[in-house]
C-alpha positions as CSV (number, residue, x, y, z in Angstrom):
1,X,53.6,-88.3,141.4
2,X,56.8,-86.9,139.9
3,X,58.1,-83.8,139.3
4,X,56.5,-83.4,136.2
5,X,53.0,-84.3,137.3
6,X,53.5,-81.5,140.4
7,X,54.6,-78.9,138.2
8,X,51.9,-79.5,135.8
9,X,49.3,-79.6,138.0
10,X,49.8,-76.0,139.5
11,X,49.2,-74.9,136.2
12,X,45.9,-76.7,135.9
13,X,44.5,-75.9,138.9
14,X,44.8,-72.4,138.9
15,X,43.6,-72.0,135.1
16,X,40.8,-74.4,136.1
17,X,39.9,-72.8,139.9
18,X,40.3,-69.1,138.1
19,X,37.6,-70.4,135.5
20,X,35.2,-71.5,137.9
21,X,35.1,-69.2,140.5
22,X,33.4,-67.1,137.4
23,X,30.5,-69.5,137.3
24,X,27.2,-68.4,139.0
25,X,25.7,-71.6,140.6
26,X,28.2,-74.3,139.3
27,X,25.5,-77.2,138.2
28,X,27.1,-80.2,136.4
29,X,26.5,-78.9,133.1
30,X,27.8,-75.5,133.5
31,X,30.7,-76.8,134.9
32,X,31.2,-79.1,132.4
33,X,30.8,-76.7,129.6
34,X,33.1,-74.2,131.6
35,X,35.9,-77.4,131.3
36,X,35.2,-77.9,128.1
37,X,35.5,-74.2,127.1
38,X,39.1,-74.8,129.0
39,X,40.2,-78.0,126.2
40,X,39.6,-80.5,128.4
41,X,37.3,-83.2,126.6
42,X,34.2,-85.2,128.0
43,X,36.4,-88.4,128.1
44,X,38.6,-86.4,130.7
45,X,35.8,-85.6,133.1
46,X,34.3,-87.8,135.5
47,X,31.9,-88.0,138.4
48,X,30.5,-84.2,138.1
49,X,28.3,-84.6,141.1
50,X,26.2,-81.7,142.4
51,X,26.2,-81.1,146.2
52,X,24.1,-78.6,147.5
53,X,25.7,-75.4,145.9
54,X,28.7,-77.4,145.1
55,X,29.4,-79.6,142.2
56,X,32.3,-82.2,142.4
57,X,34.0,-83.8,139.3
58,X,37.7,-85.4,139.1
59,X,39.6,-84.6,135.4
60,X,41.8,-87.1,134.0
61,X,45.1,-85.5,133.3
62,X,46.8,-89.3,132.8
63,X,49.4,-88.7,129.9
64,X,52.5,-90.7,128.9
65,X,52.4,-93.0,132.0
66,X,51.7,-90.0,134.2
67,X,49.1,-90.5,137.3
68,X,47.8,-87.1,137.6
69,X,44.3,-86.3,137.9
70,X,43.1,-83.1,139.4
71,X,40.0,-83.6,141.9
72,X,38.0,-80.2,142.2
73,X,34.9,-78.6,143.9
74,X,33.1,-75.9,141.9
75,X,31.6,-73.3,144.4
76,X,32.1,-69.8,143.2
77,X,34.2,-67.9,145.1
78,X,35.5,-70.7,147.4
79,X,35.7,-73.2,144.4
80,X,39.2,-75.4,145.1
81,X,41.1,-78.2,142.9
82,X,43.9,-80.6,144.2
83,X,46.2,-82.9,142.5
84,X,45.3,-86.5,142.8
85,X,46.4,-89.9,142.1
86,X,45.4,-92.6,139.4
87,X,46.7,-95.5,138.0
88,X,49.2,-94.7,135.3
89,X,47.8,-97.7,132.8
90,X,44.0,-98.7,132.6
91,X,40.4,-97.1,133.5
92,X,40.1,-94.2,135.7
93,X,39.9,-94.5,139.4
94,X,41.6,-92.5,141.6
95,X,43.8,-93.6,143.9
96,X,45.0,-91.4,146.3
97,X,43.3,-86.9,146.9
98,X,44.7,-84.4,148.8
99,X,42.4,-82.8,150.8
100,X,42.3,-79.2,151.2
């Protein structure tokens, strides 16, 4: 990632992690609704998978050949998103996740 794609993903993950953490049992669709609340559209959001208490998703933050995508775990208080890596041109997949 560049400079650009750091930078910018500080200030999605806390907006996003800050939103969250407000959600009582994070399903799928009351994460998704709490995303979409944030501007991020349907198209952007991929794999919202529950697990146990936690649900998983990846958002696809891919803009002007950028690679960013922001993999997060919705869990309350202990709810946590990382940058990640996708392909700058073509469908999503992600490439490369830091791991908390």
């Amino acid at each position: 990632m560049d400079r650009h794609d750091w930078c910018t993903s500080v200030h999605h993950e806390q907006r996003i992690i800050e939103a969250l953490q407000k959600v009582v049992e994070p399903t799928p669709a009351k994460v998704r609704k709490t995303l979409n609340s944030l501007g991020y559209i349907d198209e952007r959001i991929h794999g919202l998978k529950q697990d146990g208490k936690t649900t998983r998703f990846y958002l696809d933050l891919r803009e002007k050949g950028g690679k960013l995508c922001e993999a997060g775990r919705a869990a309350g208080a202990t709810t946590d998103v990382t940058p990640c890596i996708a392909p700058a041109t073509g469908p999503f997949t992600v490439k490369t996740e830091e791991q908390p």
